[in-house]
C-alpha positions in Angstrom: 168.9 -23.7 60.4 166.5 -22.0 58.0 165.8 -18.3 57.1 162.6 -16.8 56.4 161.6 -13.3 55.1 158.3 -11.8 54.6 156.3 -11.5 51.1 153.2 -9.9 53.1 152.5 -6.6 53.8 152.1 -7.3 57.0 152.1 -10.6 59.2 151.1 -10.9 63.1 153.5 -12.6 65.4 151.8 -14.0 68.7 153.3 -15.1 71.9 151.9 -18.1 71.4 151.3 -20.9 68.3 147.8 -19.9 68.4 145.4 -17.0 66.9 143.9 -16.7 69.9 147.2 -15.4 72.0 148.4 -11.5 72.1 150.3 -10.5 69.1 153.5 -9.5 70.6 155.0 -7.6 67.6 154.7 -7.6 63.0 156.6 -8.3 60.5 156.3 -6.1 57.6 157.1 -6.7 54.2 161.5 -7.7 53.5 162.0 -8.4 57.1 164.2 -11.4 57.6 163.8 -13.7 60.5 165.8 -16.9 62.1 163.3 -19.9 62.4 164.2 -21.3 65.3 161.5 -24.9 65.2 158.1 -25.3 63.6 155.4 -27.1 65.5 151.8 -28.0 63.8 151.7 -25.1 61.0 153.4 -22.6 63.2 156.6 -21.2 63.0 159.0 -19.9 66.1 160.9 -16.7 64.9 163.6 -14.9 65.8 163.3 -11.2 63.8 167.2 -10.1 62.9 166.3 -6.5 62.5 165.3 -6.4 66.1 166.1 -9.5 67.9 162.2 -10.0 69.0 161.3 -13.4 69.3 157.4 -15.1 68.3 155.2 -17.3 66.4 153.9 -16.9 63.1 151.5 -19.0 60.5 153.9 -21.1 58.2 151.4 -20.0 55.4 152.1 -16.5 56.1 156.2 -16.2 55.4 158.8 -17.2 52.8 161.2 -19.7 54.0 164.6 -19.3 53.0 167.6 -21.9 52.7 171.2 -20.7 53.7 171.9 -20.2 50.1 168.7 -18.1 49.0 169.3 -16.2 52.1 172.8 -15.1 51.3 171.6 -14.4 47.4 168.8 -12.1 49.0 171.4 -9.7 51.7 174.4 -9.6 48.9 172.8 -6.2 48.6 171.6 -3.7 51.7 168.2 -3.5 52.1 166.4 0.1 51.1 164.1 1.2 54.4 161.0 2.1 52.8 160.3 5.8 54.0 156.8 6.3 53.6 153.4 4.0 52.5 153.9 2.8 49.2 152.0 0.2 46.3 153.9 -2.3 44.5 152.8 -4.4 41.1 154.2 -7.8 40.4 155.7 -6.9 36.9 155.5 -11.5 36.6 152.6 -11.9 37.2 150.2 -8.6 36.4 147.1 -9.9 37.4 148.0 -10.8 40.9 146.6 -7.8 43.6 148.8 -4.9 44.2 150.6 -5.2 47.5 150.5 -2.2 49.8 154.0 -1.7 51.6 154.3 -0.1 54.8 156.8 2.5 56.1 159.9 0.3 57.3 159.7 -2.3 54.9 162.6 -3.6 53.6 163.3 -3.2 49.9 165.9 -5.1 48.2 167.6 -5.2 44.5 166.1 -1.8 44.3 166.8 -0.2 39.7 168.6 2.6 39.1 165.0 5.0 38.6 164.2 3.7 42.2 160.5 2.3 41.3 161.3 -1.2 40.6 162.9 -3.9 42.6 163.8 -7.7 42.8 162.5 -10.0 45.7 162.3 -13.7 46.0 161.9 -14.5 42.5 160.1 -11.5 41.4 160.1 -8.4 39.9 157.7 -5.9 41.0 157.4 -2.0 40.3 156.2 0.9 43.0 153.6 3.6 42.2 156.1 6.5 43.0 160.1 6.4 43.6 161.8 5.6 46.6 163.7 8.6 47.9 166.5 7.3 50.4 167.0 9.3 53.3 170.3 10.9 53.1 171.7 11.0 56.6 169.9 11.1 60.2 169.0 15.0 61.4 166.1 15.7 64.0 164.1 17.9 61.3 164.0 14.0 59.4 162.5 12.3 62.6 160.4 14.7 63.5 158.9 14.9 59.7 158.6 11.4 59.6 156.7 10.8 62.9 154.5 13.1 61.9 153.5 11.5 58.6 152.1 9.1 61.4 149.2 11.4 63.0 145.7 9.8 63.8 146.9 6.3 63.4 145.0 3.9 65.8 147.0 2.2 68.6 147.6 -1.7 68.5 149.1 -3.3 70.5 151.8 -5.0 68.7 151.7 -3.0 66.1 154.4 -1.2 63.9 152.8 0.5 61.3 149.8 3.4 60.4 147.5 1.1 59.6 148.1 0.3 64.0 150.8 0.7 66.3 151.7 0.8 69.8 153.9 3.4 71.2 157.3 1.2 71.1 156.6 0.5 67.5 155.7 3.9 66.1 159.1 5.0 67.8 161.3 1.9 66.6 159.6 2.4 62.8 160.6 6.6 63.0 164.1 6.0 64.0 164.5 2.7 61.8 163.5 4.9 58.5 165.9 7.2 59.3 169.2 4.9 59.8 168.6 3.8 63.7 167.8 0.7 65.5 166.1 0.3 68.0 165.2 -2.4 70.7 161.2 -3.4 70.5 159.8 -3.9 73.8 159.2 -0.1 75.5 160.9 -1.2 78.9 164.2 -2.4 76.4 164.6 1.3 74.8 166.4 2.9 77.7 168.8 1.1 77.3 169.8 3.2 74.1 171.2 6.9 74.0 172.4 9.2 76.8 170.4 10.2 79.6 169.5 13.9 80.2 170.0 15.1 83.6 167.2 18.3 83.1 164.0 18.5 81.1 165.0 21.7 79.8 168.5 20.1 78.4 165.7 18.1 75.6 165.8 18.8 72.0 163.2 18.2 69.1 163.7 14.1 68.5 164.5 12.9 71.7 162.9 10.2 73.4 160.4 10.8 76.5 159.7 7.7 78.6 157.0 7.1 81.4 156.3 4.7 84.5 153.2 3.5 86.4 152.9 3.0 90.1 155.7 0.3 90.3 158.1 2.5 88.4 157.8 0.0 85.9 158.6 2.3 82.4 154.9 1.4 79.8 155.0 4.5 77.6 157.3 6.0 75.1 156.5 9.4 72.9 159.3 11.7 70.5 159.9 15.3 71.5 159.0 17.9 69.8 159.7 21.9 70.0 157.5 24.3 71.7 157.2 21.3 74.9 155.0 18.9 72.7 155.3 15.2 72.5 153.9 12.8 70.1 153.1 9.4 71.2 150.9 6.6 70.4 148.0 6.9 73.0 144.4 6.3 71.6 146.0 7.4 68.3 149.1 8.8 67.4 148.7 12.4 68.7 150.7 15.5 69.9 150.2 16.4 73.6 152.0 19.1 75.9 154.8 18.2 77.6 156.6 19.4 80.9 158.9 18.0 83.7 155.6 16.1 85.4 154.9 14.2 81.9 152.7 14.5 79.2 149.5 16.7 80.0 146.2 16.6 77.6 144.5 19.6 77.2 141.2 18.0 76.4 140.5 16.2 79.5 142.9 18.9 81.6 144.9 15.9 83.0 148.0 14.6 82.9 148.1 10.7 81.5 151.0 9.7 81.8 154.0 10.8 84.4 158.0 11.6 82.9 160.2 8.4 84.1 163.1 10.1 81.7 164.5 11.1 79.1 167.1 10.0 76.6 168.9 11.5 73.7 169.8 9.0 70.6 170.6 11.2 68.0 
């Protein structure tokens, strides 16, 4: 059984071995997968950081053996924290790659702006500042550094993400995993028995008319959420759910709410 691991910023994984079938979730640049068979160019993944399953182009990933994968995790990877650039420092004339928030640095120098991957050296714009320890001041700063980003379904990242993602990406740069799928995420933390019992950082989720839970957002103080709806906005938020002030309706109706901090 092989390894893979991502040299792309981003790569799309699909239900399906074929373009045109929903992407069900990304990979982002450092994240190591289990490939499970390959069938006509396509690869069937199993994501270790998450446990998500899906298919993705053989061109687009870096298969590993079960010796180069052992070589690459001797060391913990580094959660990127915010949107950064990297240079190959091998081969300067090759693009600049543009790494997403969540992306998974290893062999990371001492001055925290170079770092070893696959073979190659390569050297950030800016250094990396670790997160030291989880608080709800750090969540709530980095989903914020999210605003106006466009919803995708699938998606984990500014450049597009869905409301599962933009939650499992705040809480995985700050030290916390968390499941994929919105209707999986329940399942995590401690459920509060009153509204008014939620702090800054928890997690707000929602149901439809089959109680079936399709919408996740993070608390914030002064009863606002922000979620992933459109974009990644801030809305009001009460006992009935989260209420937009622009249309004067509420979108979305309170299922529950769960501490994970």
């Amino acid at each position: 059984m092989n390894f893979g691991v991502s040299e792309f910023s981003i790569v799309q994984v699909r239900k399906d071995p074929s373009h045109r079938t929903e992407m069900s979730t990304q990979i982002l640049f450092g994240e190591r997968f289990r490939i499970i068979d390959i069938i006509k160019g396509w690869a069937y993944i199993e994501l270790l950081f998450d446990g998500s399953f899906g298919w993705v182009e053989n061109s687009s990933i870096k298969e590993l053996n079960i010796e180069e994968y052992s070589l690459l995790t001797d060391n913990v990877p580094v959660i990127l924290p915010g949107i950064s650039v990297a240079q190959s420092i091998n081969l300067p004339l090759l693009s600049k790659i543009t790494l997403m928030p969540g992306s998974e640095i290893f062999g990371l120098s001492s001055k925290m702006d170079e770092f070893s991957f696959v073979g190659k050296n390569y050297k950030l714009d800016h250094p990396v500042e670790i997160k030291s320890g989880t608080n709800r001041d750090s969540i709530i700063d980095t989903a914020k550094t999210y605003m106006n980003s466009p919803c995708l379904w699938g998606g984990k990242s500014p450049c597009g993400t869905d409301c599962a993602g933009f939650v499992q990406m705040v809480y995985k740069i700050n030290g916390i995993s968390l499941p994929r799928d919105v209707w999986q995420q329940p399942g995590k933390g401690i459920t509060l028995s009153f509204v008014e019992e939620a702090q800054p950082g928890d997690l707000a989720f929602f149901d439809d008319d089959r109680s079936q839970i399709n919408h996740v957002g993070l608390l914030l103080e002064k009863n606002r959420i922000i979620h992933a709806s459109d974009t990644v906005r801030i809305d009001k938020f009460d006992h009935q759910g989260i209420y937009r002030e622009e249309s004067g309706q509420y979108t979305h109706k309170l299922r529950v709410v769960k501490r994970i901090l």
